[in-house]
N, C-alpha and C positions, 0 to 999 in steps of 0.2 A: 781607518787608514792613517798613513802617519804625515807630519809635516814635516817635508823638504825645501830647504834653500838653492837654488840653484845660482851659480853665482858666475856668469861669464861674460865678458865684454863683447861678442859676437852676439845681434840679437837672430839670427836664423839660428845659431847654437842655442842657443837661453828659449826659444821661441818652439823649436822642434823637441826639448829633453820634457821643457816642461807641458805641452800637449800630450806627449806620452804618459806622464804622470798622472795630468788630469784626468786620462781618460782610462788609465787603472786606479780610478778613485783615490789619490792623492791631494791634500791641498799643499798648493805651490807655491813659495813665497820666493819672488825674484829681484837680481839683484847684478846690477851692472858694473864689476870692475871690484878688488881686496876691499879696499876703505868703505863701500857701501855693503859689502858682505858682512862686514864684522860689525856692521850699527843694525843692521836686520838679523844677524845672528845673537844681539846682544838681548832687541826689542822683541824677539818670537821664541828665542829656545827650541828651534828645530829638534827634530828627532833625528836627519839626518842633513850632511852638507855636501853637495855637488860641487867644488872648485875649480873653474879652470887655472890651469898653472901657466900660461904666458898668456898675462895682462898686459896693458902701460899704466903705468905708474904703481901704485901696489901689486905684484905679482900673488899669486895662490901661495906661496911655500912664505913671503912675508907674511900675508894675511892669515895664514894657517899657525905662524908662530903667534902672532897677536893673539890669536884666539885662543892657544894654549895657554900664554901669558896670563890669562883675565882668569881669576877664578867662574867668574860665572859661566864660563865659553869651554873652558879647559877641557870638559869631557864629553863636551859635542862630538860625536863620530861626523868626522871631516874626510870627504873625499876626492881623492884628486881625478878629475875631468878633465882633460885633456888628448889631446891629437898628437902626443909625445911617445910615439909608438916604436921607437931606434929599440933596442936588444938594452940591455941595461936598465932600462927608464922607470919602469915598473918600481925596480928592486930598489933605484935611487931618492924614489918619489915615495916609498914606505921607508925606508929610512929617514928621510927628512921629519916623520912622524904620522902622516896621512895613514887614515886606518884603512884603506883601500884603493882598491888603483881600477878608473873606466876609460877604455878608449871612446875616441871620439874618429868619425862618425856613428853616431851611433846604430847600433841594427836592434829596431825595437824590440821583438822578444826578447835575445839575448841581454840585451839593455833592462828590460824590466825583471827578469829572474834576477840578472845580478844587484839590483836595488833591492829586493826583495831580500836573496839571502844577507847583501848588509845590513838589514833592516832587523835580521833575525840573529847577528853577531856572528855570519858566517861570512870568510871573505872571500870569494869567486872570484 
């Protein structure tokens, strides 16, 4: 299975994605708030990146350009995690560069297919 970083500053959010994952055999490397994302993202080389985008202090969309920035991070599939669920958001949160767009709360089936098909370079 693959290794994902989940990256949010809520821990029932961080606490509930990555139970889901474990328990479709994922290993889970977590990670509280952009700045500690991008130093667990630097030290593991995930195969994929859960980001929430409204952090305090480093937000998802800063930490997501850092990661861009860094050659070794650059082509992490980074995705935005979030409860940014307005009409627009989606399409504004993949422009910014995110190769995927998850709502939050999340509804575990739903939620594990569409990790899956990110997983397999399809975006749901």
């Amino acid at each position: 299975m693959a290794k994902i970083l989940v990256v949010d500053d809520d821990a029932l959010n961080l606490r509930l994605a990555a139970a889901a994952l474990e328990q479709a055999g994922h290993e889970v490397l977590r990670a509280n708030g952009g700045a500690e994302g991008i130093e667990a993202a630097l030290a593991h080389a995930p195969d994929l990146i859960l980001m929430d985008v409204q952090m305090p202090g480093m937000d998802g969309i800063a930490a997501l350009k850092c990661l861009r920035a860094e050659p070794r991070t650059a082509a992490l599939k980074v995705v935005a995690f979030t409860a940014l669920a307005m009409k627009g958001d989606a399409e504004r949160l993949l422009a910014e560069g995110f190769d995927g767009y998850l709502e939050k709360p999340i509804r575990y089936k739903e939620f594990l297919a569409s990790v899956a098909a990110l997983l397999e370079g399809r975006n749901e």
